[in-house]
PAZARO-626906 format. One record per residue: residue in one letter; x negated, y negated, z of N, C-alpha, C, CB in turn. Coordinates in steps of 0.001 Angstrom, whole numbers, padded with zeros to 6 digits, always signed. Glycine has a CB too. Layout:
// PAZARO-626906
AXYZXYZXYZXYZ
...
END
This chain:
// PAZARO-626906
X-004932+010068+023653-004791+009990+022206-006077+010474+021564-004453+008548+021749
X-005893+011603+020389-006940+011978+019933-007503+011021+018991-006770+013133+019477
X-008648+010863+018564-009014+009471+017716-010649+010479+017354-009129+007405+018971
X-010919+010264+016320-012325+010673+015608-013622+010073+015832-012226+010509+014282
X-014886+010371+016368-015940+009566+017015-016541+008912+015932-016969+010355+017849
X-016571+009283+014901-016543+008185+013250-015777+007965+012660-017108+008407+012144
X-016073+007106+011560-015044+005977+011074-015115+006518+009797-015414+004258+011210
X-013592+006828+009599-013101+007882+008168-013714+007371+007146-011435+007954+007678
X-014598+008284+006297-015508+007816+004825-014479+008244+003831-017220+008729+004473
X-013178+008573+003990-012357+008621+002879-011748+007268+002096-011321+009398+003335
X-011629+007095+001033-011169+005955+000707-009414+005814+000814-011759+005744-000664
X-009251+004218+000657-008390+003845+001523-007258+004779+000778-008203+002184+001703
X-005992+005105+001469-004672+005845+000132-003357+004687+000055-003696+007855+000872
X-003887+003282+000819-002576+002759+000765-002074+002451-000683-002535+001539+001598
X-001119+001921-001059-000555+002162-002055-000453+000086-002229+000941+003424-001829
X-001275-000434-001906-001691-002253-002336-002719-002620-001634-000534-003517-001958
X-003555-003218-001874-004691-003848-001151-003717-004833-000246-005946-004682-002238
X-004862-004871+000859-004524-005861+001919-004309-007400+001583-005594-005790+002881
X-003984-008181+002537-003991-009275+002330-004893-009701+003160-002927-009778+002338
X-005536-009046+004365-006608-009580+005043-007265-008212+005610-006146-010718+006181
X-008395-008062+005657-009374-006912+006297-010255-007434+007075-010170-006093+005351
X-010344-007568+008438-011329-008079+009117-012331-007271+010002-010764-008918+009787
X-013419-007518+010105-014360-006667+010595-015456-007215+011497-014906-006069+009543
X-015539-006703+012488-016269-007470+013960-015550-006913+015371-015964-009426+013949
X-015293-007762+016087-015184-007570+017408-014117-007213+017933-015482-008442+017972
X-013859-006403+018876-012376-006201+019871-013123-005474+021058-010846-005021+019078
X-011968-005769+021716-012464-005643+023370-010950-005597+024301-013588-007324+023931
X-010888-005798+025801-010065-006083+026623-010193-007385+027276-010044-005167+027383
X-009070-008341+026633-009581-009794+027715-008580-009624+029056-009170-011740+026809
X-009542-009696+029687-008937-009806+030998-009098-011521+031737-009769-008557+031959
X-007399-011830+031514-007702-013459+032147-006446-013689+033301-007543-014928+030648
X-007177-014823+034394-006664-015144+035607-005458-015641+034852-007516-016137+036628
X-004422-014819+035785-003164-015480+035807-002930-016697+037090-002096-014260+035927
X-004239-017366+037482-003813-018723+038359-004962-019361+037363-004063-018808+040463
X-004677-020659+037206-005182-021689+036721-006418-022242+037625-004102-022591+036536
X-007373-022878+037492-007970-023548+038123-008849-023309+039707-007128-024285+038052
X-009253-022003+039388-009254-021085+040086-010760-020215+039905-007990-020422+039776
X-011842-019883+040639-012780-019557+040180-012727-018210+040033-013675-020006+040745
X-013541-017548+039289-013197-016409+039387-012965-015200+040353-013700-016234+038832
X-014509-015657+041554-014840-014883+042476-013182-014548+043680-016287-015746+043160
X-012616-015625+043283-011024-015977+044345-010062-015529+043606-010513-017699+044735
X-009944-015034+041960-008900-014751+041163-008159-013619+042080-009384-014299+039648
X-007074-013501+041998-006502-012557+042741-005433-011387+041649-005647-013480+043952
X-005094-011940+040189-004137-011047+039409-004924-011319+038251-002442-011396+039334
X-004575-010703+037494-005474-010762+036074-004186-010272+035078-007122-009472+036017
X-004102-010968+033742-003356-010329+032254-004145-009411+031624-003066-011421+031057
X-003861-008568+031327-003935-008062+030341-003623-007841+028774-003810-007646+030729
X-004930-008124+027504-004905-008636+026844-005856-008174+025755-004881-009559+027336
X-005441-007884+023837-006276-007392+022972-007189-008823+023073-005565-006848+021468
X-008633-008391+022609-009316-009667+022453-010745-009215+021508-009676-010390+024119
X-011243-010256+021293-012408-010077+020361-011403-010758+019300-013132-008341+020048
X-013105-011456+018548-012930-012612+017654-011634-012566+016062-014627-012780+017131
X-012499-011022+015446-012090-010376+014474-010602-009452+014260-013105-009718+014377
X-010104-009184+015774-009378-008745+015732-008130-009645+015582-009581-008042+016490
X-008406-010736+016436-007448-011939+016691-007055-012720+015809-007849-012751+017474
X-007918-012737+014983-007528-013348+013214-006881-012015+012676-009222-013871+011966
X-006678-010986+012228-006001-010160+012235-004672-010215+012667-006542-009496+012668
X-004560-010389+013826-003167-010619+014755-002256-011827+014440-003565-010845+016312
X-003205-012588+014233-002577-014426+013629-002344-014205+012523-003609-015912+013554
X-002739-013179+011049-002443-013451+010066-001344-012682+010135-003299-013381+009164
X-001674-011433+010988-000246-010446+010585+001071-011519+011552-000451-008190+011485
X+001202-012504+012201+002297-012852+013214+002724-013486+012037+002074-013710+014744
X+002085-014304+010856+002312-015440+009900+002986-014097+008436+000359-016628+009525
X+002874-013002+008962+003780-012226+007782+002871-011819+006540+005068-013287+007157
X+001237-011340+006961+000322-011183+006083+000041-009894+006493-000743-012153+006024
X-000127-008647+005319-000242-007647+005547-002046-007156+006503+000175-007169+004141
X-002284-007053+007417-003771-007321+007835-004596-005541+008682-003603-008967+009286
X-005746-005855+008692-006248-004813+009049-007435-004693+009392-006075-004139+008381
X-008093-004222+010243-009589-004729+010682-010490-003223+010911-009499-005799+012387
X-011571-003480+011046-012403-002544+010808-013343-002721+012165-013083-002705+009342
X-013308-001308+013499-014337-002519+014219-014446-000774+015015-013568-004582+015323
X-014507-000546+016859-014538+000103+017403-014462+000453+018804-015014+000232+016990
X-014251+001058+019346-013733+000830+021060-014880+002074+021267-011548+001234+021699
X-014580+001846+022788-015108+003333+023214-013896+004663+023050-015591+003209+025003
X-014123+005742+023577-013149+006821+023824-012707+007049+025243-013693+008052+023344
X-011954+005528+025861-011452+005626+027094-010300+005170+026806-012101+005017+028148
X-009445+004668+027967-007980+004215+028004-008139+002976+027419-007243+004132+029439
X-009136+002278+027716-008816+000592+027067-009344+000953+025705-009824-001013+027886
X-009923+001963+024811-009616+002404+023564-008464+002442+023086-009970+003386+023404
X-007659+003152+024317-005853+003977+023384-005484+002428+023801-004385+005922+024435
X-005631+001506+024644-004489+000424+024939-004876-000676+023694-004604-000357+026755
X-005685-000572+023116-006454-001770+021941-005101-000931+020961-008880-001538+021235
X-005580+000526+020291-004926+000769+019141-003282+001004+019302-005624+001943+018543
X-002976+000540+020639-001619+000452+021215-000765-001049+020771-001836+000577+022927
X-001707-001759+020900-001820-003432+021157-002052-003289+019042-003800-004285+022682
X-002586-003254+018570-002699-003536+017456-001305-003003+016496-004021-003016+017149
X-001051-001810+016555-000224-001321+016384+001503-001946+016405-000631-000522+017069
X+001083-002602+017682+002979-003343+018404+002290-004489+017162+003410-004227+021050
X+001062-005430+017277+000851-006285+016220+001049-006278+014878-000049-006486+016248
X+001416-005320+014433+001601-004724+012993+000149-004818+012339+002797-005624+012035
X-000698-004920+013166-002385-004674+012146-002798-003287+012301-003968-005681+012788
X-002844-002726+010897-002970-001411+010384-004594-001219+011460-003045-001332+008280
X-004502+000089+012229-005484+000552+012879-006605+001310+012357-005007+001128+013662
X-006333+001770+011301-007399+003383+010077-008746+002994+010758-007638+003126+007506
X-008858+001719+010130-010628+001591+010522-011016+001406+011711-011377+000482+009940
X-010363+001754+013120-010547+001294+014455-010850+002745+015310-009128+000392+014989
X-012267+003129+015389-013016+004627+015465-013488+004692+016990-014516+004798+014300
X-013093+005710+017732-014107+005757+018851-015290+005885+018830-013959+006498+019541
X-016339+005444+019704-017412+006100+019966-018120+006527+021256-018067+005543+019413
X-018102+007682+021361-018483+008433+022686-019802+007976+022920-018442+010073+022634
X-019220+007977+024645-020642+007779+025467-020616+005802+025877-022362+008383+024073
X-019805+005230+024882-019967+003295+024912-018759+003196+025600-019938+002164+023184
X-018696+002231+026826-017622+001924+027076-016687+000824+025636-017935+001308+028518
X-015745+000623+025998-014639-000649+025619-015079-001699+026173-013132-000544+026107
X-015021-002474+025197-015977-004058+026224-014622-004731+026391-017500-005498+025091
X-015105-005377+027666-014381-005874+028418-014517-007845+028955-014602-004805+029426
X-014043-008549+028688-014256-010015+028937-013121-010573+030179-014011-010864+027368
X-013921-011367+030874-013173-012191+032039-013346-013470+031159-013945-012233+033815
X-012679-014335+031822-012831-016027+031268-012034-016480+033261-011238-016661+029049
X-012643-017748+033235-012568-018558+034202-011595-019960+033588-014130-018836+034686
X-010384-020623+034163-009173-021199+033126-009412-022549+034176-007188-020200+033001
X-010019-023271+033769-010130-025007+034254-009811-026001+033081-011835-025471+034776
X-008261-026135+032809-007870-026789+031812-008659-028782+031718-006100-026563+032052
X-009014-029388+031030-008323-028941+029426-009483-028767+028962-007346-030053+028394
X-010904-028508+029083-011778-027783+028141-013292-027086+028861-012142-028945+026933
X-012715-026732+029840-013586-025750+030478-013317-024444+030683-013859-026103+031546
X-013593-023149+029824-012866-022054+030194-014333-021292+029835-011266-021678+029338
X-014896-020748+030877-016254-019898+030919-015912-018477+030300-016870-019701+032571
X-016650-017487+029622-016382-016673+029287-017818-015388+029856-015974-017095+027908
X-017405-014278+030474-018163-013028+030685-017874-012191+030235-018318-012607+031628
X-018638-011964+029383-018614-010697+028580-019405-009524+028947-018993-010976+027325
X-018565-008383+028729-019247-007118+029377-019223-006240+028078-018360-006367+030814
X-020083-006053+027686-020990-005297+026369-021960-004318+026400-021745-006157+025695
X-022366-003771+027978-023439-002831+027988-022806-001807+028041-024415-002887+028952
X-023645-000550+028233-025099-000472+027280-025366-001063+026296-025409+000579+026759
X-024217-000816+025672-024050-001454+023617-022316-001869+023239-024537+000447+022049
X-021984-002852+022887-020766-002827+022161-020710-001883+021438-020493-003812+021470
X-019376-000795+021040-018897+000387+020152-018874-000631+018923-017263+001276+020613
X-018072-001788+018924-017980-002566+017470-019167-002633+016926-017475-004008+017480
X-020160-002362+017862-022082-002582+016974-022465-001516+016457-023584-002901+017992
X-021360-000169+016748-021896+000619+015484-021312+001045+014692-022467+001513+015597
X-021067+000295+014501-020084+000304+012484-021513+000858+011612-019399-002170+011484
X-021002+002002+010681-022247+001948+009867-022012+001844+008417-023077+003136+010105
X-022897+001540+007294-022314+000897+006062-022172+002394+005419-023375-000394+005149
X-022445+003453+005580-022122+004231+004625-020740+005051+005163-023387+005099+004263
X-020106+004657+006236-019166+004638+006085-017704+004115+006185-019375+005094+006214
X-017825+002957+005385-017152+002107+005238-015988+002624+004347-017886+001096+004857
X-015212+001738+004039-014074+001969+003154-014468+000626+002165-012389+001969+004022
X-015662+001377+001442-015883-000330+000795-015071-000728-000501-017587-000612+000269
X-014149+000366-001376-013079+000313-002067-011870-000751-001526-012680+001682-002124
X-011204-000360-000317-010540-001259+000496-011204-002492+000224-010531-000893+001930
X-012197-002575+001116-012955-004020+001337-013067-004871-000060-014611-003750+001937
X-013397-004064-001003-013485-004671-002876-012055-005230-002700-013635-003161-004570
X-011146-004702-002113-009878-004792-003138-008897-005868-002205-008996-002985-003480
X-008780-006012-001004-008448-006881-000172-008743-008336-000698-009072-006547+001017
X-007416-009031-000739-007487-010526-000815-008019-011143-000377-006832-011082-000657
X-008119-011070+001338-009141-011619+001827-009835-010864+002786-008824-012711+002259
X-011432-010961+002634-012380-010427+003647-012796-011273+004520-013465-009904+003153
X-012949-010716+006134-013372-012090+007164-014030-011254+007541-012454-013021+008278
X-015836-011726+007464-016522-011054+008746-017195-011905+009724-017568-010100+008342
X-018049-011705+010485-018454-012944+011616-019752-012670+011550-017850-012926+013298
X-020346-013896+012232-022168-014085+012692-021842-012892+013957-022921-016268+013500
X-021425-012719+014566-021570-011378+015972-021749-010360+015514-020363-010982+016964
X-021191-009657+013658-021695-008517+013227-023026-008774+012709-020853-007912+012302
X-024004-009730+012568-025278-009853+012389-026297-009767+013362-025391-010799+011899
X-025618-009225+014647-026848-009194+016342-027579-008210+016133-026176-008836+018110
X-026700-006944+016209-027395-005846+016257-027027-004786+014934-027112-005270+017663
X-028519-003948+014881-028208-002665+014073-027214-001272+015026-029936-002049+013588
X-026609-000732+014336-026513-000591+012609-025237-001732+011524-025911+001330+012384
X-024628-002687+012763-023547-003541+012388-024055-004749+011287-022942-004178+013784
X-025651-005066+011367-026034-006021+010815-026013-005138+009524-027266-006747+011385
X-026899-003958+009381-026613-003960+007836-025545-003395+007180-027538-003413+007217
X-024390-003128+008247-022716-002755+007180-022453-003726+007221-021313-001815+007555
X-022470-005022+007841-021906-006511+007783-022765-006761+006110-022565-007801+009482
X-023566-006830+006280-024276-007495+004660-024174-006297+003813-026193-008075+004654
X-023625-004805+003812-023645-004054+002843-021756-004298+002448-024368-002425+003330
X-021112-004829+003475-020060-005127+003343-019584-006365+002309-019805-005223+004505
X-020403-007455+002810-020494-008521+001443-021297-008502+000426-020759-009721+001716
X-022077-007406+000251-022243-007227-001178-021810-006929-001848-022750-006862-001554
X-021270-005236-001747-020130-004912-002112-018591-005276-002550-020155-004494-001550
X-018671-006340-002024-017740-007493-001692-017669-008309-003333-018510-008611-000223
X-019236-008989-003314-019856-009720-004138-018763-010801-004247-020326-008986-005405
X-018540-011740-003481-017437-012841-003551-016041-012623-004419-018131-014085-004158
X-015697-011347-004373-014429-011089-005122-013475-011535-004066-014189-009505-005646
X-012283-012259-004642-010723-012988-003791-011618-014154-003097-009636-011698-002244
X-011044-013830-001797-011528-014696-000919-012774-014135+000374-010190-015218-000331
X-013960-014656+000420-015013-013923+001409-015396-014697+002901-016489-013783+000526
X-014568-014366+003604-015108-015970+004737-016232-015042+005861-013142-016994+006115
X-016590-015758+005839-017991-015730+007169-017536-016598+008392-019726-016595+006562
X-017258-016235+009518-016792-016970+010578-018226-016869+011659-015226-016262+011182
X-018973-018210+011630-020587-018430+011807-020168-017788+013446-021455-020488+011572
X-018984-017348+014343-018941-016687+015542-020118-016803+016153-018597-015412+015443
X-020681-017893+016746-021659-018175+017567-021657-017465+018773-021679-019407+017786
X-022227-016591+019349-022688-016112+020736-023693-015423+020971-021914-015464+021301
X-025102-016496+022021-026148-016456+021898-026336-015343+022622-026737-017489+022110
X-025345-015255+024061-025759-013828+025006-025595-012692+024229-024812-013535+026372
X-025348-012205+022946-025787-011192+021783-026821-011000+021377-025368-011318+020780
X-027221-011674+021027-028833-011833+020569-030005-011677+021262-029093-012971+020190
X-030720-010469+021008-032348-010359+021782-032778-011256+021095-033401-008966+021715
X-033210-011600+020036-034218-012462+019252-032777-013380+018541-035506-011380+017929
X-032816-015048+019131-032125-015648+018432-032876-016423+016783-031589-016539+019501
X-034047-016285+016652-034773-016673+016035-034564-016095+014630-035823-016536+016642
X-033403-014674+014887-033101-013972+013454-031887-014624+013563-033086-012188+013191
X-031162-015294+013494-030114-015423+013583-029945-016722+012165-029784-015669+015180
X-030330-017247+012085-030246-018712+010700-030989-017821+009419-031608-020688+011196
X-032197-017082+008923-031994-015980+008022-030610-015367+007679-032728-014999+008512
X-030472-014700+009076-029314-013573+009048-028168-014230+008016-028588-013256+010786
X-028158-015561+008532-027057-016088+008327-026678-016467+007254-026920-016826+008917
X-028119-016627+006802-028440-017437+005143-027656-016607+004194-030298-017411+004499
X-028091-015329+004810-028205-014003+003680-026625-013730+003561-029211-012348+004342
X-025362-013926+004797-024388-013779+004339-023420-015031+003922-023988-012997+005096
X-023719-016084+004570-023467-017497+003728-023783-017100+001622-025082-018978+004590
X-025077-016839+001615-024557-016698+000036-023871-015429-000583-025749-016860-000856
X-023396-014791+000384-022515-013498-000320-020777-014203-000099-022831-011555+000834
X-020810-015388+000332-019676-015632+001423-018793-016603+000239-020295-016590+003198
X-017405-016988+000151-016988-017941-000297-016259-018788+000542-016459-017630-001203
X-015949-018466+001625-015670-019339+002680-016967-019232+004014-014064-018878+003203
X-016993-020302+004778-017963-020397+006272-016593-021874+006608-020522-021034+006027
X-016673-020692+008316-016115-021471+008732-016653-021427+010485-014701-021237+008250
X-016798-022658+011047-017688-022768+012246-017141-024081+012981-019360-022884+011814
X-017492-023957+014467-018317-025148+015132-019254-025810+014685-018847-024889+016083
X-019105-026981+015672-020205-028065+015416-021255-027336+016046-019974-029636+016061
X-021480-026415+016962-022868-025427+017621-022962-024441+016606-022643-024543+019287
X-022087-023660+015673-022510-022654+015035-022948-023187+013865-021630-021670+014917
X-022202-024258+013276-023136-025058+012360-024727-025180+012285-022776-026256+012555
X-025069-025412+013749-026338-026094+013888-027274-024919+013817-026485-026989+015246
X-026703-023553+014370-027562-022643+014099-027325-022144+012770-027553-021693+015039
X-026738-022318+012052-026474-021816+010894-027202-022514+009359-025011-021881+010961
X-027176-023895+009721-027559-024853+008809-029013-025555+009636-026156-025975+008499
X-028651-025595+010624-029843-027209+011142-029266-028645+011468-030959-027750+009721
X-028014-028484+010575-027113-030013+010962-026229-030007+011285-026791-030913+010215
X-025931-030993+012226-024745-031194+013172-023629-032055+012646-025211-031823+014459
X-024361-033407+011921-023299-034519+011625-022395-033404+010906-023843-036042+010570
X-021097-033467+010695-019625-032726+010461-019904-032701+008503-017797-034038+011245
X-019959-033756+008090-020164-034172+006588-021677-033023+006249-020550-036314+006422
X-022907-033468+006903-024086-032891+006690-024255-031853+006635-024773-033108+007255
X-023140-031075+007735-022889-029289+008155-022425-029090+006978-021725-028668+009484
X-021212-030025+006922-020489-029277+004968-021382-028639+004278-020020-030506+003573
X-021567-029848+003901-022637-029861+002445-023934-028897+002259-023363-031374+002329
X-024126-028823+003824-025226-027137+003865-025007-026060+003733-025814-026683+004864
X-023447-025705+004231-023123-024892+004433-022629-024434+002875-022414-025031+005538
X-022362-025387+001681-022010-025145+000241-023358-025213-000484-020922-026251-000362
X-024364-025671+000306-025478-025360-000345-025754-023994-000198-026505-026122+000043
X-025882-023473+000849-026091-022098+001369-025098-021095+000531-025772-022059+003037
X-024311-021314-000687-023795-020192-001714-022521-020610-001483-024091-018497-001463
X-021531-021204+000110-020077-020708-000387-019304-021895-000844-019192-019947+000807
X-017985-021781-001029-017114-022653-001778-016320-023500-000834-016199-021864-002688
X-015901-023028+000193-014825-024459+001328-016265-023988+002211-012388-024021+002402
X-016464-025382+002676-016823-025222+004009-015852-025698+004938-018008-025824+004254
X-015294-025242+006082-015162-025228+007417-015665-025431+008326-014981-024649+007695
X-015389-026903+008911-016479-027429+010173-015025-028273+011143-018209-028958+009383
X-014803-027241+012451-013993-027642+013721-014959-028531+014221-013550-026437+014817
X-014526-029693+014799-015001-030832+015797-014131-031258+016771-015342-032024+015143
X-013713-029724+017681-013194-029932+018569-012353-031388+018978-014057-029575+019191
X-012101-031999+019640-011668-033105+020085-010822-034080+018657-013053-033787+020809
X-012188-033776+017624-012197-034663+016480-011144-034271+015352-013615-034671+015899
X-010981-032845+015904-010184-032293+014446-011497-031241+014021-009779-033863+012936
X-010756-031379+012702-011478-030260+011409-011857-030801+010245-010518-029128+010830
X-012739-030416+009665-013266-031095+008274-013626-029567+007359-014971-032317+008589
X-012790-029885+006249-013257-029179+004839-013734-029912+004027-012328-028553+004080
X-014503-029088+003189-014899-029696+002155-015146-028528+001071-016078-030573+002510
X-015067-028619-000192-015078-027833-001319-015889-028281-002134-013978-027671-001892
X-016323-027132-003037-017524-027112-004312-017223-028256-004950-017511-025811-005489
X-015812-028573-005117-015362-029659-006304-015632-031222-005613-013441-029436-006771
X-015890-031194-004561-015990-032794-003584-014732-032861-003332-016530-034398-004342
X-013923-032379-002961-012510-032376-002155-012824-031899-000906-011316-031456-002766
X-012274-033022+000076-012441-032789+001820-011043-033489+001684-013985-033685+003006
X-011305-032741+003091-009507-033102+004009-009772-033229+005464-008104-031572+003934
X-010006-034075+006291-010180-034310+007782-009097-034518+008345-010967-035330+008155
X-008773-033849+009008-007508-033739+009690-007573-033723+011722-006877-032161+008963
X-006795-035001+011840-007068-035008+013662-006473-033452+014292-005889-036586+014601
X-006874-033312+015389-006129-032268+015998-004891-032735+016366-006764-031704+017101
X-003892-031909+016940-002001-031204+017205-002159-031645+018771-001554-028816+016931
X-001949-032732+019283-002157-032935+020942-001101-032493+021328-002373-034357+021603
X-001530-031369+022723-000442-030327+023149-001450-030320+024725-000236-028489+021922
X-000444-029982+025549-001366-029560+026818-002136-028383+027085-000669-029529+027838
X-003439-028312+026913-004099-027202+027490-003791-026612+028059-004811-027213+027937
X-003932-025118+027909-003636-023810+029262-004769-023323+028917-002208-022496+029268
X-005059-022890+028226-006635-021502+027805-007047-022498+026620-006105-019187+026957
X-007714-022686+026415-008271-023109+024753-009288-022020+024165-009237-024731+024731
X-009280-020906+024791-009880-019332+024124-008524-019124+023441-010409-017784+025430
X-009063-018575+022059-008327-017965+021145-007750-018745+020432-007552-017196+021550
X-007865-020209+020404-007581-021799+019237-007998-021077+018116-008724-023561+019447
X-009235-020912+018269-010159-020778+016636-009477-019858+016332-011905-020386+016422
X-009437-018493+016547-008672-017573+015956-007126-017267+015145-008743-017045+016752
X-006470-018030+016126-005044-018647+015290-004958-019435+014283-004258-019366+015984
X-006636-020790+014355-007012-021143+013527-007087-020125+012227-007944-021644+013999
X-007882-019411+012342-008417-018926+011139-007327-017750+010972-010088-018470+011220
X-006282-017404+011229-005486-016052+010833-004332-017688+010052-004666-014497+012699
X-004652-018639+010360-003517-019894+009782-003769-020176+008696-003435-021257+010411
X-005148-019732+008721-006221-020747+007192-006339-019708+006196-008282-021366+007581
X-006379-018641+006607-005865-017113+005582-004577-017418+005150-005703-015441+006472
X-003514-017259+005837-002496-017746+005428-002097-018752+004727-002092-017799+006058
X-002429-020036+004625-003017-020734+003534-003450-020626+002706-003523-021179+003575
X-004376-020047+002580-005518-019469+001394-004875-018879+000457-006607-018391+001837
X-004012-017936+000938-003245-017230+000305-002170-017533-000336-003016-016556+000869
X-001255-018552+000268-000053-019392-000548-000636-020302-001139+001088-020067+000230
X-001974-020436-001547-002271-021604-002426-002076-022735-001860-001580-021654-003561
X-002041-022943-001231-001687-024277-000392-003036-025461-000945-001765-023849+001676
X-002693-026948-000715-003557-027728-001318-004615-027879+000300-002688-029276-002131
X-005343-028318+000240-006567-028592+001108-006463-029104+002645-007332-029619+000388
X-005885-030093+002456-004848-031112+003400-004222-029930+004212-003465-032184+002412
X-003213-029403+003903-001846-028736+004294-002265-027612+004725-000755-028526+003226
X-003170-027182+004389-003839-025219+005336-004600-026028+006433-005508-023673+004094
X-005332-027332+006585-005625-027244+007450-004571-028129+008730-006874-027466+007153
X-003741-028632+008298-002727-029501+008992-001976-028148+009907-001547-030489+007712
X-001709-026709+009185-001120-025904+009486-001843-024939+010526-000713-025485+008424
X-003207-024827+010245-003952-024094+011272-004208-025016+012442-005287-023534+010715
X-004295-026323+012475-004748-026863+013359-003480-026780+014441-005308-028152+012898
X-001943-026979+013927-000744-026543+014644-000958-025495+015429+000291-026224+013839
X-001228-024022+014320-001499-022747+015238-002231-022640+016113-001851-021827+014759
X-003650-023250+016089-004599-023482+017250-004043-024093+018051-005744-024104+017064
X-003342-025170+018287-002410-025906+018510-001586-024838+020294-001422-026038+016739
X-000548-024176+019174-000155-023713+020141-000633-022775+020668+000712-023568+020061
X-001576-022223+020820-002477-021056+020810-003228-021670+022606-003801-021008+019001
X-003445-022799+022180-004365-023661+023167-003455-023970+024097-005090-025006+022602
X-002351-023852+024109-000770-024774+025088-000744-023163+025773+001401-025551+023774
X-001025-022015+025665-000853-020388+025885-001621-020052+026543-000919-019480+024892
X-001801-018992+027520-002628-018304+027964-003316-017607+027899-002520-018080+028313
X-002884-016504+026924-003631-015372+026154-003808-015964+024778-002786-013889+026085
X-004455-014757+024318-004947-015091+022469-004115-013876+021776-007120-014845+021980
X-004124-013194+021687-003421-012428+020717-002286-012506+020752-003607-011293+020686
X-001566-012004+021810-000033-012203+022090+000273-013841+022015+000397-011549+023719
X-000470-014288+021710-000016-016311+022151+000038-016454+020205-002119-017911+023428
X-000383-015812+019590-000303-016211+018112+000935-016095+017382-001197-015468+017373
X+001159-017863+017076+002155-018101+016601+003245-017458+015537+001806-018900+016383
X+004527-017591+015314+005258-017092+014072+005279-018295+013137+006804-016543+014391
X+005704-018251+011768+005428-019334+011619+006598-020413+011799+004846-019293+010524
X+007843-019778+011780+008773-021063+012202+008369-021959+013538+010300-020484+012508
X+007469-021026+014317+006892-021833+015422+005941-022989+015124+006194-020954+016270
X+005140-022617+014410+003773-023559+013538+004590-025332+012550+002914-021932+011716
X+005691-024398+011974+006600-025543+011695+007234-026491+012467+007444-025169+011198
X+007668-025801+013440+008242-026763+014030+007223-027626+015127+009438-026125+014631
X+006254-027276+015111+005309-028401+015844+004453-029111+014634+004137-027625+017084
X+004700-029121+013950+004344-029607+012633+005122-030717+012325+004485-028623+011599
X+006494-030676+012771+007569-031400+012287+008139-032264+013786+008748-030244+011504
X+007426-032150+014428+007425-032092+015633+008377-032021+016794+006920-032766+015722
X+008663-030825+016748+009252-029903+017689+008078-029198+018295+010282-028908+017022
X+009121-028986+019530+008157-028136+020403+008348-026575+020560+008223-028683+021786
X+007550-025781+019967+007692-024308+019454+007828-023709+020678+006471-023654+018568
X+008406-022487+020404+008730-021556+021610+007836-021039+022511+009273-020508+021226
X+008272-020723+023573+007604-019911+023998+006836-018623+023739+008081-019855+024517
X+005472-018370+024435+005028-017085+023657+005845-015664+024091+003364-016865+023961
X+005698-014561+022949+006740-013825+023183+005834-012441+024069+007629-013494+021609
END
């Protein structure tokens, strides 16, 4: 498949802004199809779209949200199989550019249910998603999109760190702006830029949404309440703080929080929760939904996301999300 080694500086021609534009990571997850199993002994492997940014993409478009992401592969086969995979997903591909010479990154994970699943990531020389550059963006699109999601992983390296922050300026908190604090330290030469970095797109941001670990690098505080309240000090409007085990906690500019337990379901993978999470909480965002109820609904999708093996293909529809909501037990993944 022919594909262009930069990322088209024409502005967008669709004929409506998006309902979600996401920008950051994709890759190939490659995960053991035996359970409990180390890696060095794995004997079959799935094949699978993966990366953070893309996967919220995939969850919003399964929930019936028009979506589209902005990121980059190399110019090999697991290039054409990503814009293959996105494509069957219904997430518009335009902004998804080769770049010669970088491989396609590639991730193993190790599956020891219910909350041990190791992750190796293969990113050298350089992730292709790290060179996004800001002047050529589609920053018209990006203005005009309902909602923008970018992550702490486009803040590691140049030239991604400064289209990530030329991206939310441009932006300037128009619709909805979420920052997903995407904690991963094996990115980072100098983690010491990383809470600046962060500062700087926290106040371009109107949503942050994180771990109790990305919190801590992000803010300094861990307690769930304390993370809030930093994280709305730091410029945005909901904060978003997962506490694994504990559930999820929002909280908003106005002093409205909603703590909500987690959806108990049996573990298979718990890679790719957050992501269904957050393509659930777009979806929300977007029907107006009250505070309570987007997160009662994402925590479902993570939900079944976590009962699945893969992450992209495991992201729910939403009659599925309902009916474990209502409590039924949703289908199988398709």
């Amino acid at each position: 498949m022919s594909q262009p080694s930069q990322p088209s500086r024409q502005p967008s021609q669709s004929p409506q802004p998006y309902d979600v534009i996401t920008m950051g990571r994709i890759g190939v997850d490659l995960y053991p199809l035996q359970s409990g199993v180390p890696l060095a002994r794995v004997e079959t492997f799935g094949k699978f779209l993966g990366g953070s940014a893309s996967n919220v993409a995939v969850a919003a478009a399964r929930l019936g949200r028009r979506a589209a992401v902005i990121t980059r592969t190399g110019q090999d086969a697991f290039g054409e199989y990503l814009h293959e995979a996105l494509r069957e997903f219904e997430v518009d591909d335009r902004w998804v550019t080769a770049v010669p010479g970088l491989p396609t990154p590639v991730t193993f994970c190790e599956i020891f249910p219910p909350d041990h699943f190791p992750l190796y990531f293969y990113r050298q020389p350089k992730a292709p998603d790290l060179e996004l550059h800001a002047d050529e963006l589609d920053l018209a699109a990006i203005a005009a999109a309902r909602v923008f999601w970018t992550t702490g992983t486009g803040l590691c390296a140049e030239p991604s760190r400064s289209a990530t922050l030329a991206a939310l300026e441009h932006r300037a908190k128009s619709g909805t702006t979420v920052f997903d604090l995407d904690w991963r330290p094996m990115f980072w030469g100098d983690i010491g830029q990383a809470r600046p970095l962060y500062a700087r797109a926290l106040a371009r941001a109107t949503v942050a949404v994180g771990n109790l670990d990305e919190c801590e690098i992000a803010t300094g505080e861990r307690e769930p309440y304390a993370a809030a309240r930093a994280l709305l000090g730091a410029g945005v409007e909901l904060a978003v703080v997962k506490q694994g085990p504990k559930g999820v906690l929002a909280m908003d500019r106005s002093g409205t929080t909603a703590e909500v337990p987690p959806v108990e379901v049996e573990v298979v993978n718990g890679l790719g929760a957050g992501d269904a999470f957050g393509g659930a909480m777009v979806h929300g965002l977007l029907a107006g939904w009250e505070l309570e109820r987007i997160m009662r609904f994402a925590n479902a999708a993570g939900a079944i996301v976590a009962a699945r093996l893969a992450c992209s293909s495991a992201m729910p529809y939403p009659a599925e999300v309902e009916a474990l909501l209502d409590g039924r037990a949703p289908g199988a993944a398709s």
